[in-house]
ZAFIKE-266601 format. One line per 8 residues: number of its first residue (from 1); their letters; for each residue x, z, y of N, C-alpha, C. Coordinates in Angstrom, 3 decimals. Atoms other than C-alpha are relative to their C-alpha. Layout:
N
NUM) A) X,Z,Y,X,Z,Y,X,Z,Y; ...;
//
This chain:
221
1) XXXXXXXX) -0.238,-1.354,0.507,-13.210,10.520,13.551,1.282,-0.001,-0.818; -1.246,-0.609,0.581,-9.951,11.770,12.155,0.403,1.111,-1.043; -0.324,-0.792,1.320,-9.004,12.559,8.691,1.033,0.742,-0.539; -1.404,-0.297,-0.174,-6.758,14.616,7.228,0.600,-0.674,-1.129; -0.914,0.567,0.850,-4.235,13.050,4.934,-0.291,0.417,-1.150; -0.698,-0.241,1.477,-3.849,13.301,1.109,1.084,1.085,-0.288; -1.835,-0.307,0.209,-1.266,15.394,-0.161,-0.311,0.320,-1.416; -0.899,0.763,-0.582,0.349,14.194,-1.805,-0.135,-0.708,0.870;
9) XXXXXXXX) 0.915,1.069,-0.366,-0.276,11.151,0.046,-0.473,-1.042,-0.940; 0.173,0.971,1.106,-1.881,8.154,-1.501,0.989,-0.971,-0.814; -0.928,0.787,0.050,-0.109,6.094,-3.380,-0.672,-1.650,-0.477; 0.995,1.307,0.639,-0.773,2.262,-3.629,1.237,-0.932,-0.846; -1.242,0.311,0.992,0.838,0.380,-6.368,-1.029,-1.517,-0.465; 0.543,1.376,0.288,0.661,-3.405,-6.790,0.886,-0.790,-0.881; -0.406,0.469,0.860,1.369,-5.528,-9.743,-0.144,-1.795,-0.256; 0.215,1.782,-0.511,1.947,-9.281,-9.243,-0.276,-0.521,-1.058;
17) XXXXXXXX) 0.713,0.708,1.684,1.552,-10.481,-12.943,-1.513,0.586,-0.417; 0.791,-0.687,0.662,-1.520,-10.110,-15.094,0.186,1.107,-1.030; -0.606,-1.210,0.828,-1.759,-6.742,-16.889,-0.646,0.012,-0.993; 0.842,-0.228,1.527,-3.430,-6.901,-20.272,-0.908,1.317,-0.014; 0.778,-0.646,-0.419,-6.217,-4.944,-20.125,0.045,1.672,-1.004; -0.006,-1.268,0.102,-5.319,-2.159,-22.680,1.208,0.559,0.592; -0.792,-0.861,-1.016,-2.400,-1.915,-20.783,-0.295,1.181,1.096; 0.785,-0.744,-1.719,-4.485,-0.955,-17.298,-0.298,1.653,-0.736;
25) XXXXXXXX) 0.557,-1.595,0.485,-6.177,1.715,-19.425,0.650,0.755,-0.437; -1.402,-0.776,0.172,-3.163,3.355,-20.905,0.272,0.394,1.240; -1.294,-0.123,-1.582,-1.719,3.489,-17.221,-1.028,0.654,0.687; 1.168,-0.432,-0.739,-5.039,4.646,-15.709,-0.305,1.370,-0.638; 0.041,-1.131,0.464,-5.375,7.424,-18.144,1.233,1.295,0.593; -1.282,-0.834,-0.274,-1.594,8.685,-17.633,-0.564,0.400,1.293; 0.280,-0.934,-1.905,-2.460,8.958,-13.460,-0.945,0.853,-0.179; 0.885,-1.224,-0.351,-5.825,10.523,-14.127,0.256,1.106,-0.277;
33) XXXXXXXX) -0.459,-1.538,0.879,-4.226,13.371,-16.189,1.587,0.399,1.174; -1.062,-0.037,-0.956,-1.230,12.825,-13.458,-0.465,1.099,1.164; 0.643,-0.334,-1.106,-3.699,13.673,-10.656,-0.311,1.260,-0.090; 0.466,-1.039,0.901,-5.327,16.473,-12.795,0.933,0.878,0.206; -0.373,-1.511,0.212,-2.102,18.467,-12.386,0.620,0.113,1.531; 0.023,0.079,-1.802,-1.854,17.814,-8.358,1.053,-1.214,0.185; -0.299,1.704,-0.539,-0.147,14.046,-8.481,-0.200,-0.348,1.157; 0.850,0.492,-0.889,-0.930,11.648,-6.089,-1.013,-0.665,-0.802;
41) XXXXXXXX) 1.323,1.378,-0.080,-4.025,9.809,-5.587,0.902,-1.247,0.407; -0.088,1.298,0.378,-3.748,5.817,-6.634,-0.446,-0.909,0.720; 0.876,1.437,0.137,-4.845,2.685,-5.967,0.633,-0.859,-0.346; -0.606,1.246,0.364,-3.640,-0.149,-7.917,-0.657,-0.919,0.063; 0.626,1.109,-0.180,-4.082,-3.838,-6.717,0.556,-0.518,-1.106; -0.783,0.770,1.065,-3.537,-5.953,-9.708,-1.378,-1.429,-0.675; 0.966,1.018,0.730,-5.387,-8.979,-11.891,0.298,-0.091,-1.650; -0.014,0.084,1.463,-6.197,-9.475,-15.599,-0.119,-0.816,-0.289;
49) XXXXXXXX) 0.266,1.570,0.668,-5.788,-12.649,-17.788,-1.656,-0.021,-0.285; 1.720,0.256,-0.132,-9.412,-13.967,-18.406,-0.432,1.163,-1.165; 0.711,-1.087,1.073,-11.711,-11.191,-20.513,-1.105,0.313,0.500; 0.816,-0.519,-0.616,-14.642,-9.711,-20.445,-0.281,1.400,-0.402; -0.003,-1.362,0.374,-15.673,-6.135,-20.493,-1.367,0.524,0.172; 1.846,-0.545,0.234,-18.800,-4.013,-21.264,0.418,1.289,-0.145; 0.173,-1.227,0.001,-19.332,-1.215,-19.700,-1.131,0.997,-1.172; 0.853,-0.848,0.932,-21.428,1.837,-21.214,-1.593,-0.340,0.188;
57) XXXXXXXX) 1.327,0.766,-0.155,-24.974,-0.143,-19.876,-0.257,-0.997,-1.267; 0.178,1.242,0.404,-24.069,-3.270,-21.449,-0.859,-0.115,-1.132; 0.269,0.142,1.295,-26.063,-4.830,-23.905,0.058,-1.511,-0.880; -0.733,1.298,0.552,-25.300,-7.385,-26.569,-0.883,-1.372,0.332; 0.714,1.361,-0.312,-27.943,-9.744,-25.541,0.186,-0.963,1.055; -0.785,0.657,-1.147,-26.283,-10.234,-22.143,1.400,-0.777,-0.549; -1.783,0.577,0.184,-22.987,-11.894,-24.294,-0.583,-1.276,-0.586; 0.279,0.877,0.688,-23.612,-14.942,-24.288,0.936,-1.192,-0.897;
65) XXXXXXXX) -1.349,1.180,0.411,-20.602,-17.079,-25.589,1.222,1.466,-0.117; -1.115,-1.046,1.172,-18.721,-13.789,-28.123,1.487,-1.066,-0.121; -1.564,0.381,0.436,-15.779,-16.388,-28.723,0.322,-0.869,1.223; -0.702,0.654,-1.255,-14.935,-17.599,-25.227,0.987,0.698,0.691; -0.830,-1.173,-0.818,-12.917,-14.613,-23.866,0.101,1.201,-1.194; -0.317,-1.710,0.780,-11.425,-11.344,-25.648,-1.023,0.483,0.982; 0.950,-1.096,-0.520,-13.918,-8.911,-25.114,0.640,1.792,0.009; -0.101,-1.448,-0.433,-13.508,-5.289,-24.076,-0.944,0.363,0.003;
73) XXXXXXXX) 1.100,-0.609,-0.289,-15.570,-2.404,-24.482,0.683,1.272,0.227; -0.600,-1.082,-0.691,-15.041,0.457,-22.242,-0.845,1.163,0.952; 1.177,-1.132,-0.260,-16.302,3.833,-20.987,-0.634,0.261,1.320; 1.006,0.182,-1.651,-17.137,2.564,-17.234,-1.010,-0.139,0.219; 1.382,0.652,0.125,-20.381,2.156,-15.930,-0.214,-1.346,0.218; 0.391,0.858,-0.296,-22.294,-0.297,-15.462,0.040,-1.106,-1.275; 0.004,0.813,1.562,-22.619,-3.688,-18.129,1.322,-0.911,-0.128; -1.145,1.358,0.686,-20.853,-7.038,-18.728,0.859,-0.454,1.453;
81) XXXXXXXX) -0.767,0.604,-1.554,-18.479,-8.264,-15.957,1.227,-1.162,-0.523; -0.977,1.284,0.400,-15.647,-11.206,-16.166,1.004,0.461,0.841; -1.199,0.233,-0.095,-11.952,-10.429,-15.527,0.920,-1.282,0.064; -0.892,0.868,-0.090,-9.394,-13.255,-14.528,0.906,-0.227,1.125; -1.257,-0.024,-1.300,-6.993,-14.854,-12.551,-0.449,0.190,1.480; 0.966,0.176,-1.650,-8.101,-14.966,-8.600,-1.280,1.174,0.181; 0.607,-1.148,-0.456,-10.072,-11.821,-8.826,1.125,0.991,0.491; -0.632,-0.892,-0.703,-8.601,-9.101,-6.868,-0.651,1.173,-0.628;
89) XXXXXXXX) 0.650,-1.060,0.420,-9.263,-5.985,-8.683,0.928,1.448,0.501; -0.605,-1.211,-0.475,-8.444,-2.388,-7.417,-0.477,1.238,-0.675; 0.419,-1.188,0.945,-8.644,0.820,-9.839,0.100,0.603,1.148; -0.320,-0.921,-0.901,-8.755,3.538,-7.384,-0.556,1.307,-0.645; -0.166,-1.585,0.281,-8.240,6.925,-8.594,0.142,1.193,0.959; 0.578,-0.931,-0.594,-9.256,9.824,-6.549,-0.492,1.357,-0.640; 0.326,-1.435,0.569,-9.824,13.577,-7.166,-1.752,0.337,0.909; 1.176,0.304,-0.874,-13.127,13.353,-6.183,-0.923,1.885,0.200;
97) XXXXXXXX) 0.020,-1.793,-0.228,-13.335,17.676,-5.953,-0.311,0.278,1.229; -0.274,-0.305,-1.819,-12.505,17.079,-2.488,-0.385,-1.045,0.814; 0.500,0.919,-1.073,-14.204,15.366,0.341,0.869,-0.945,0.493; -1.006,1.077,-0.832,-12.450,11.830,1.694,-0.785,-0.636,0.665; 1.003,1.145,-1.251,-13.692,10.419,5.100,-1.122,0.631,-0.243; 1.649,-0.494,-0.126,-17.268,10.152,4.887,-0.601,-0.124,-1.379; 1.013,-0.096,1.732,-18.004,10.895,0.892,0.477,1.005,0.194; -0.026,-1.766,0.267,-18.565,14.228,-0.006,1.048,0.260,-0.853;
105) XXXXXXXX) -0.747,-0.737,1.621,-16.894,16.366,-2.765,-1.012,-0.134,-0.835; 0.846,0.389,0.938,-18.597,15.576,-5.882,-1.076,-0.799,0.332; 2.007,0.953,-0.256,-21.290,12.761,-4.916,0.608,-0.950,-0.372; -0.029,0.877,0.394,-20.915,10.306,-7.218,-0.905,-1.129,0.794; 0.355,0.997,-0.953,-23.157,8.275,-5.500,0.192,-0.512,1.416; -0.223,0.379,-1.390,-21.939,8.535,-2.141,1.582,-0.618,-0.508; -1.124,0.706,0.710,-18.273,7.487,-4.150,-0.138,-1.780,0.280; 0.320,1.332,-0.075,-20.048,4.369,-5.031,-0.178,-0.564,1.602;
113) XXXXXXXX) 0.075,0.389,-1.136,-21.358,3.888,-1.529,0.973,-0.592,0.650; -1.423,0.035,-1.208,-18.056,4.190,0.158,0.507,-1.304,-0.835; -0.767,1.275,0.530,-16.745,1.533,-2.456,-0.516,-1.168,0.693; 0.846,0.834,-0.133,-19.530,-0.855,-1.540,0.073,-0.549,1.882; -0.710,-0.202,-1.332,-18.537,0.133,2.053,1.285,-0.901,0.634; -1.493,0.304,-0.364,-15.173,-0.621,2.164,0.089,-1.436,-0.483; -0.283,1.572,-0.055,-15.853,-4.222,0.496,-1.117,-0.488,0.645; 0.624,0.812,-0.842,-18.167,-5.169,2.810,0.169,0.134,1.211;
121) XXXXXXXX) -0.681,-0.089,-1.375,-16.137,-4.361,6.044,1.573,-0.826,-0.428; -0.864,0.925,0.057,-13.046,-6.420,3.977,-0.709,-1.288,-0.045; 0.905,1.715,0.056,-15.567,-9.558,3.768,-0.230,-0.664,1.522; 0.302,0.553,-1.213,-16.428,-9.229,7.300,1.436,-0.596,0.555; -1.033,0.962,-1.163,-12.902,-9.861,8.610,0.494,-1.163,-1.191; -0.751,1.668,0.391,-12.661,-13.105,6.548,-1.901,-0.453,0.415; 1.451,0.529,-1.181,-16.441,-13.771,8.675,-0.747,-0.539,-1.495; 1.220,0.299,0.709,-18.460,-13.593,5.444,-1.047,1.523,-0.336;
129) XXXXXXXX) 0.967,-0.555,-0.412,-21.632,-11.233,5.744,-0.280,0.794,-1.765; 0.341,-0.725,0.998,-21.342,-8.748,2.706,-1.434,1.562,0.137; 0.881,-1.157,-0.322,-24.399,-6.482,1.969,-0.333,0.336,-1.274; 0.039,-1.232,1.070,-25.764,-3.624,-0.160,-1.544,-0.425,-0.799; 1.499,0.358,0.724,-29.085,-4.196,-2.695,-0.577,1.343,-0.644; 0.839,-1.306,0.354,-31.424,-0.933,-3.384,-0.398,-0.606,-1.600; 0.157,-0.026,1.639,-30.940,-0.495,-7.534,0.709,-1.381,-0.483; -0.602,1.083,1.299,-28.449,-3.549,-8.235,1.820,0.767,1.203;
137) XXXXXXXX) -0.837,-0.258,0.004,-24.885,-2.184,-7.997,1.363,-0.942,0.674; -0.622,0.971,-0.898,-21.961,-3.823,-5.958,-0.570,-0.767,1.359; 0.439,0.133,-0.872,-22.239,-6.148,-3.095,0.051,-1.553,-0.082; 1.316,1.391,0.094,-24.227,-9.638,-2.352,0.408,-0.528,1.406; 0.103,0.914,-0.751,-23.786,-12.494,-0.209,-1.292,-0.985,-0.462; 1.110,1.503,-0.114,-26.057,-15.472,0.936,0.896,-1.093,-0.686; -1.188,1.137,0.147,-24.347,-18.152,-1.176,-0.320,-1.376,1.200; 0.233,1.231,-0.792,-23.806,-21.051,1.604,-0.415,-1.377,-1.041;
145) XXXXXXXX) 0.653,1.409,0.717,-24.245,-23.913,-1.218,-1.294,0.101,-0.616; 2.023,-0.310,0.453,-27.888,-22.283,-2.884,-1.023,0.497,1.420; 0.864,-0.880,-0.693,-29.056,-20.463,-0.064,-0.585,1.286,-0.571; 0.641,-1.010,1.091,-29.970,-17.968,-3.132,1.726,1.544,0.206; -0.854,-1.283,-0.722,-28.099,-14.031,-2.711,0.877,-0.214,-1.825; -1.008,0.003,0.919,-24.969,-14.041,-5.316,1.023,0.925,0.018; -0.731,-1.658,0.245,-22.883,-11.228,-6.342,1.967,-0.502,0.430; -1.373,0.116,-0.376,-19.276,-11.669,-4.818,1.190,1.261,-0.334;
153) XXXXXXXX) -1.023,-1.305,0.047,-17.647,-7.912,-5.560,-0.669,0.140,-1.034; 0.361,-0.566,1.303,-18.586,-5.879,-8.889,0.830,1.371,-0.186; -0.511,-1.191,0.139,-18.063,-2.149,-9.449,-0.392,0.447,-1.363; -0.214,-0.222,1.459,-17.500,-0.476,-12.461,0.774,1.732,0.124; -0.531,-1.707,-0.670,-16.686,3.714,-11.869,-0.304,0.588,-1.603; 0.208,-1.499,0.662,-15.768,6.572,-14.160,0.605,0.888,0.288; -0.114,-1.541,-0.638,-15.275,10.174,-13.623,0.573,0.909,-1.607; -0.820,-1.181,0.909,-12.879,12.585,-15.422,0.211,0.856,0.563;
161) XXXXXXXX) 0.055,-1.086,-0.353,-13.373,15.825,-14.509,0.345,-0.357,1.749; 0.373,0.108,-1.509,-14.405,14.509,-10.947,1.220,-0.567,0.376; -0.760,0.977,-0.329,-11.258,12.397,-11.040,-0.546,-1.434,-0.592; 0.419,1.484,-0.049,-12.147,8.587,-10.217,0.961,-0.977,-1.208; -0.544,1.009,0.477,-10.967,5.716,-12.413,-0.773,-1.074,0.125; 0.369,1.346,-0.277,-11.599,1.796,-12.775,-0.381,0.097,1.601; 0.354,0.480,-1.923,-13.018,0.699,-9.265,-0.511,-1.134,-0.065; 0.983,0.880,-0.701,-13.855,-2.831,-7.802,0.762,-1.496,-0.241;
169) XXXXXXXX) -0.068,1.665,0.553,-13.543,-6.675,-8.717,-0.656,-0.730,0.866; 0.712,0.809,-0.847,-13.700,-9.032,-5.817,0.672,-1.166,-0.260; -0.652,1.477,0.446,-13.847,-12.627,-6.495,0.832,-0.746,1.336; -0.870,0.547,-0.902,-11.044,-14.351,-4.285,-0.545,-1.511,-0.452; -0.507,1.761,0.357,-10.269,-17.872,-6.358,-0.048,0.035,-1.267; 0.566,0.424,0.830,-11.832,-17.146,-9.696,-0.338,-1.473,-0.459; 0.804,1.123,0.245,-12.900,-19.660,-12.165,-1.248,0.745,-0.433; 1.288,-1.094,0.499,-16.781,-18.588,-12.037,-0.387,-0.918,-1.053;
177) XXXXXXXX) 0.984,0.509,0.970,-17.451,-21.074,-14.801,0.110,0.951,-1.042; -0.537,-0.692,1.266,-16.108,-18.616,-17.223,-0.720,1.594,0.044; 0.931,-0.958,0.020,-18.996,-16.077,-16.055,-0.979,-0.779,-1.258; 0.891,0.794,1.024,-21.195,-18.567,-18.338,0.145,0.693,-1.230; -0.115,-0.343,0.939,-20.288,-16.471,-21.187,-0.606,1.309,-0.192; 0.787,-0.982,-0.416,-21.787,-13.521,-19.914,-1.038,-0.216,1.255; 0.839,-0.123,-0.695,-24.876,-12.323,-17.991,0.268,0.951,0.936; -0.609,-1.062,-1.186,-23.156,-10.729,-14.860,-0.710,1.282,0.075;
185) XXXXXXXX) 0.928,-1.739,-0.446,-24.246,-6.686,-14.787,-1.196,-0.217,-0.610; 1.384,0.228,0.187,-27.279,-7.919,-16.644,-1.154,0.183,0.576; 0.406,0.487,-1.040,-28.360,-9.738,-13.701,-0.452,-0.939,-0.086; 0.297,1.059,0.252,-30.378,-12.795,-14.750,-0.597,-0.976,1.055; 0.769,0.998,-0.851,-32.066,-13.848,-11.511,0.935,-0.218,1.624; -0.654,0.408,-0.994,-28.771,-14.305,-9.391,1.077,-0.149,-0.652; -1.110,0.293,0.300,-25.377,-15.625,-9.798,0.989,0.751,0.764; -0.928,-0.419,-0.830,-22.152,-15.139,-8.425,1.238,-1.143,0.657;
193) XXXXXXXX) -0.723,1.302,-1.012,-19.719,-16.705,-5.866,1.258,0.826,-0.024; -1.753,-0.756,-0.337,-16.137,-15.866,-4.554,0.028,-0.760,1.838; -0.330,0.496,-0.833,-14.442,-16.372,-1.290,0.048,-1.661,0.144; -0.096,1.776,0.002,-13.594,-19.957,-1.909,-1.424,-0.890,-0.192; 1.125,0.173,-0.082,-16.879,-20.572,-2.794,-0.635,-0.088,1.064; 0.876,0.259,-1.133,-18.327,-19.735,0.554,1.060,-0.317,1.085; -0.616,0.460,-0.693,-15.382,-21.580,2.186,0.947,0.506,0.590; -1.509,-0.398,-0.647,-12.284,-19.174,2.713,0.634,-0.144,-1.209;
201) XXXXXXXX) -1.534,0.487,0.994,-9.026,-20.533,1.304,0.873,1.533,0.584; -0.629,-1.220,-0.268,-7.690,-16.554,1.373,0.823,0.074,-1.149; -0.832,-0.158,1.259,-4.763,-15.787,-0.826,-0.189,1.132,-0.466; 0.284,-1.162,0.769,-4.621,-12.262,-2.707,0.915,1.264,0.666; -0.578,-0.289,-1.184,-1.865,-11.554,-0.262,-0.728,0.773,0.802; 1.158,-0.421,-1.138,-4.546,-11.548,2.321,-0.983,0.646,-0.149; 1.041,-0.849,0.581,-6.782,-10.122,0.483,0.504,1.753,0.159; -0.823,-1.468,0.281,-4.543,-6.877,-0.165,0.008,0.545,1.288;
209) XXXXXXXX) -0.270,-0.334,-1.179,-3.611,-6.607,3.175,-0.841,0.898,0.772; 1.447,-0.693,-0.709,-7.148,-6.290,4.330,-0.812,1.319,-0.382; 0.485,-1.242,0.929,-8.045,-3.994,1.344,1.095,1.426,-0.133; -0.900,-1.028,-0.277,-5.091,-1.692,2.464,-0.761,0.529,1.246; 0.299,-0.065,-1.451,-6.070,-1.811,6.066,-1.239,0.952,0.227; 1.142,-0.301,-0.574,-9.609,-0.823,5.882,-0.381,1.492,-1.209; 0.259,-1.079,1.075,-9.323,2.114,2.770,-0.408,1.196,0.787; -0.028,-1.282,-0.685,-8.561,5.052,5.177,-1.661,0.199,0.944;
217) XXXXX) 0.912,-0.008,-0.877,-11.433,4.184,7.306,-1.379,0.406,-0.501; 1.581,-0.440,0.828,-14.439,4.957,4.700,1.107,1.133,-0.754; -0.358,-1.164,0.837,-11.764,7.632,2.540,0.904,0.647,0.703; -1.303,-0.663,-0.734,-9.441,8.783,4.827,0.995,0.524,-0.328; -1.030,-0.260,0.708,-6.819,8.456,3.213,0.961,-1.520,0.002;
//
């Protein structure tokens, strides 16, 4: 099926260094209020030095190790998550007023969907088997070394006047020891993995590429 374009069109904007994280939010604010007066729609690929952040769920009992990472607290959903090098993270900003692809106008939950969507059709073309979990947020692999289901992507969404901000955190080449400080999404009875983990040596490069490739196809755009 055949969408119609953006207009503006989208714009995607990638940042090869790490961006300090009140940076992102400064810069994420400016577009949403950008968008707000008919801008384009965003998506920035970029990565953050190590941190962790707590959404508006979080709670302090999930922190487990306070002096291992700068902490963030911020008005996304969802709880505790881990920022660093080798994650691939993508804010995607959207006027979410108006229908893209196959999410409605205003359905926050079908939003999420399509996110959850779109990283589990970039997993398949590196031949690892991403899927969806009824009431736990993001998306889940079989880890090949436990056999036990482990969280590989992580979403994190807020809404300003039905314009999108933050977005999606997929582990590439993470160090996951430095989840140990937190209790992922305050998720205690699964872990989490990355590409390299279940045996693709993918760069962030490749990663991008794929996460360009396959956007239009769930937002049409």
């Amino acid at each position: 099926m055949d969408f119609p374009a953006s207009t503006p069109p989208l714009l995607w904007r990638h940042t090869p260094e790490p961006v300090p994280y009140e940076t992102a939010l400064s810069r994420m604010q400016a577009d949403v209020a950008d968008i707000g007066q008919g801008g384009p729609e965003r998506v920035w690929l970029l990565e953050h030095p190590p941190l962790y952040t707590a959404g508006s769920s979080a709670k302090d009992a999930d922190l487990r190790d306070p002096a291992r990472l700068p902490i963030f607290r911020t008005g996304r959903g969802g709880q505790w998550t881990y920022h660093g090098p080798g994650q691939r993270i993508a804010y995607v900003m959207l006027d979410l007023n108006r229908r893209h692809g196959t999410v409605p106008a205003r359905d926050l939950h079908g939003y999420v969907e399509g996110l959850e969507r779109w990283l589990i059709a970039v997993l398949a073309e590196f031949g690892v088997r991403g899927e969806r979990r009824p009431g736990r947020v993001g998306v889940w692999v079989v880890d090949r070394r436990t056999g036990a289901e482990a969280k590989i992507a992580a979403l994190g969404v807020r809404v300003s006047r039905w314009i999108s901000w933050h977005g999606i955190a997929l582990n590439v080449s993470p160090n996951l020891e430095d989840y140990g400080g937190i209790v992922p999404c305050g998720i205690r009875a699964f872990g989490v993995t990355s590409l390299r983990a279940q045996g693709v040596e993918a760069t962030l490069e490749e990663v991008d590429r794929v996460l360009r490739g396959g956007f239009a196809q769930i937002f049409g755009v």
